[in-house]
C-alpha positions as CSV (number, residue, x, y, z in Angstrom):
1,X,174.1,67.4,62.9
2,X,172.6,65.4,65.4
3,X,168.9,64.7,65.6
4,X,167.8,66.4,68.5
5,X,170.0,69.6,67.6
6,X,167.8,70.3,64.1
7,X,166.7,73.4,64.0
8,X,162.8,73.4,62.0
9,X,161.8,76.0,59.9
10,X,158.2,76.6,61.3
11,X,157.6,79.0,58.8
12,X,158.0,76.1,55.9
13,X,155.9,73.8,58.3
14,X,152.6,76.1,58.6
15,X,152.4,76.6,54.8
16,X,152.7,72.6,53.6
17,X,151.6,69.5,54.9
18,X,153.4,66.7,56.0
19,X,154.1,65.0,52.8
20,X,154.3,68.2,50.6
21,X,151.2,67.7,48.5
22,X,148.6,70.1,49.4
23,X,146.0,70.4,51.9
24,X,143.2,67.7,51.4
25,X,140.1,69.2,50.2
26,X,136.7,67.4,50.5
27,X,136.7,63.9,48.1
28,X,133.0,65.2,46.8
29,X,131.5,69.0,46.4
30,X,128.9,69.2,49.1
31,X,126.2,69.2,46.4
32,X,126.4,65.8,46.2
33,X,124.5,62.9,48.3
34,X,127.7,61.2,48.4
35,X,129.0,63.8,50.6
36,X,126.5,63.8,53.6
37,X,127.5,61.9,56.7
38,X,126.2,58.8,57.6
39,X,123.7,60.7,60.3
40,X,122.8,63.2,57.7
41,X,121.4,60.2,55.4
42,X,119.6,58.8,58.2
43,X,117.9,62.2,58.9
44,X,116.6,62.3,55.9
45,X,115.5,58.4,55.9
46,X,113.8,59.9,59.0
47,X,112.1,62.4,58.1
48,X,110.9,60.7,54.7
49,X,109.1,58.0,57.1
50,X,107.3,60.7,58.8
51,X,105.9,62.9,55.9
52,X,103.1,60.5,55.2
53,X,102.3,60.1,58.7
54,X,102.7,63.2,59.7
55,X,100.4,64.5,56.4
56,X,97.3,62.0,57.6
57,X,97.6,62.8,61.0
58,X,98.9,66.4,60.9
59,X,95.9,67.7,63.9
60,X,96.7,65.0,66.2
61,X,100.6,65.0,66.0
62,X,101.0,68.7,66.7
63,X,102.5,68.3,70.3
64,X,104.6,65.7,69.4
65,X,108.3,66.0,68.6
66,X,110.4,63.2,67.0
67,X,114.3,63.0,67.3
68,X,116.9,60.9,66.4
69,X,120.4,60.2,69.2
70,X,122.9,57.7,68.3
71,X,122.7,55.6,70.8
72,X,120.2,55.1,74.0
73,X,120.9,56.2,77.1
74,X,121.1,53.3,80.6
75,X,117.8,52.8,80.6
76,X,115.4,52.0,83.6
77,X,114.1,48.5,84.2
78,X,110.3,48.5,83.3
79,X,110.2,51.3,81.2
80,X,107.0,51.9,78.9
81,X,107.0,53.0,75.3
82,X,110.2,51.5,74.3
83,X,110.5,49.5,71.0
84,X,113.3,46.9,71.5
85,X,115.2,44.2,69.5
86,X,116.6,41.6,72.3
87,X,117.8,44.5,75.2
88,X,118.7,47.3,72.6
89,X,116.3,49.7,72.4
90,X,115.5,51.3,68.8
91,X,113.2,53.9,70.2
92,X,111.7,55.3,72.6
93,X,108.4,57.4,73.3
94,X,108.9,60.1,76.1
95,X,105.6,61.6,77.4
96,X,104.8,65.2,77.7
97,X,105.8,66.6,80.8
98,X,105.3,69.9,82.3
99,X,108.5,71.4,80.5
100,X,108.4,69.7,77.5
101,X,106.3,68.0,74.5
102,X,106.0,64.7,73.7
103,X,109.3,62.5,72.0
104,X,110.0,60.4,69.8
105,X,113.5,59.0,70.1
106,X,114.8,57.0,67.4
107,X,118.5,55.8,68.1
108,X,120.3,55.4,64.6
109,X,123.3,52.7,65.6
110,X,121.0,50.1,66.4
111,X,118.9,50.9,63.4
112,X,121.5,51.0,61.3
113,X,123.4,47.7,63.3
114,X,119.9,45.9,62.3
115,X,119.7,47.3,58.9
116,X,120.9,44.7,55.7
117,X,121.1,47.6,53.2
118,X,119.8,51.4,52.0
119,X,116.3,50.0,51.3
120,X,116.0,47.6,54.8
121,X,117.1,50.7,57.2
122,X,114.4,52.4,55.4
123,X,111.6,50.1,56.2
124,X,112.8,49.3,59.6
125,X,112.7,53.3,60.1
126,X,109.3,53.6,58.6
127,X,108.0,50.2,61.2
128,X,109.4,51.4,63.9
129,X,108.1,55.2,63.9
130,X,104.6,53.9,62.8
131,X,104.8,51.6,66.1
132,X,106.0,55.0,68.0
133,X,102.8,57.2,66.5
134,X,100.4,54.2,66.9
135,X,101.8,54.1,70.8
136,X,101.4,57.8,71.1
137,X,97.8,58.1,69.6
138,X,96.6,54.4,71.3
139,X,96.3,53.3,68.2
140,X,96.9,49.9,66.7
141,X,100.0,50.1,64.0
142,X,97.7,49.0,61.2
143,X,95.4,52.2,61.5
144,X,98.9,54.8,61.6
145,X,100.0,52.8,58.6
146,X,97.3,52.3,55.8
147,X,97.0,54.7,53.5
């Protein structure tokens, strides 16, 4: 029978896959740390860095959002509130406008990029949104941070 002449059985195709052994389930139950994605860890690194902050300066932080993209946008020469290593920006501190609250944007690839390990993403997370807040409130980073 020649190649291009088999007839497939798509009925046996739907139920298997291609090598026969099963559909692939998840490698760890969802339970587990192990099984959140790489942004889902740093979400939490995130938000871990801004309970303290957010606990001492609760009043003065209501009307400030803080989100995390994975990578900046082109960005505008000149352009204020922007915490940088070399050209790469790590975040970036949008002002309130009339349709929207005050931002924090912390971009996680060139966190992470800058990162060594677990525990160095952590503190670079925490240094970097303290530098954010201090920017926001006109503050110096020492004051945001002690405590």
């Amino acid at each position: 029978m020649a190649r291009g002449s088999r007839r497939q059985d798509s009925s046996r195709r739907r139920s298997r896959d291609r090598h026969g052994r099963g559909l692939r389930g998840p490698l760890y139950p969802a339970t587990l740390p192990a099984a959140r994605s790489r942004a889902e860890r740093f979400d939490a690194l995130v938000i871990e860095a801004l309970e303290p902050i957010e606990a001492r300066w609760r009043t003065e932080l209501t009307q400030l959002d803080v989100a995390v993209d994975d990578v900046p946008d082109v960005q505008v020469e000149g352009e204020d509130g922007v915490v940088e290593d070399g050209n790469v920006p790590l975040a970036r501190l949008l002002p309130a406008g009339s349709d929207q609250r005050a931002r924090i944007v912390l971009y996680r690839r060139p966190l992470e990029a800058r990162a060594k390990d677990g525990a160095d993403l952590a503190d670079l997370v925490h240094d970097v949104l303290v530098e954010q807040v201090a920017n926001y409130l006109g503050l110096d980073p020492d004051v945001i941070d002690e405590g």
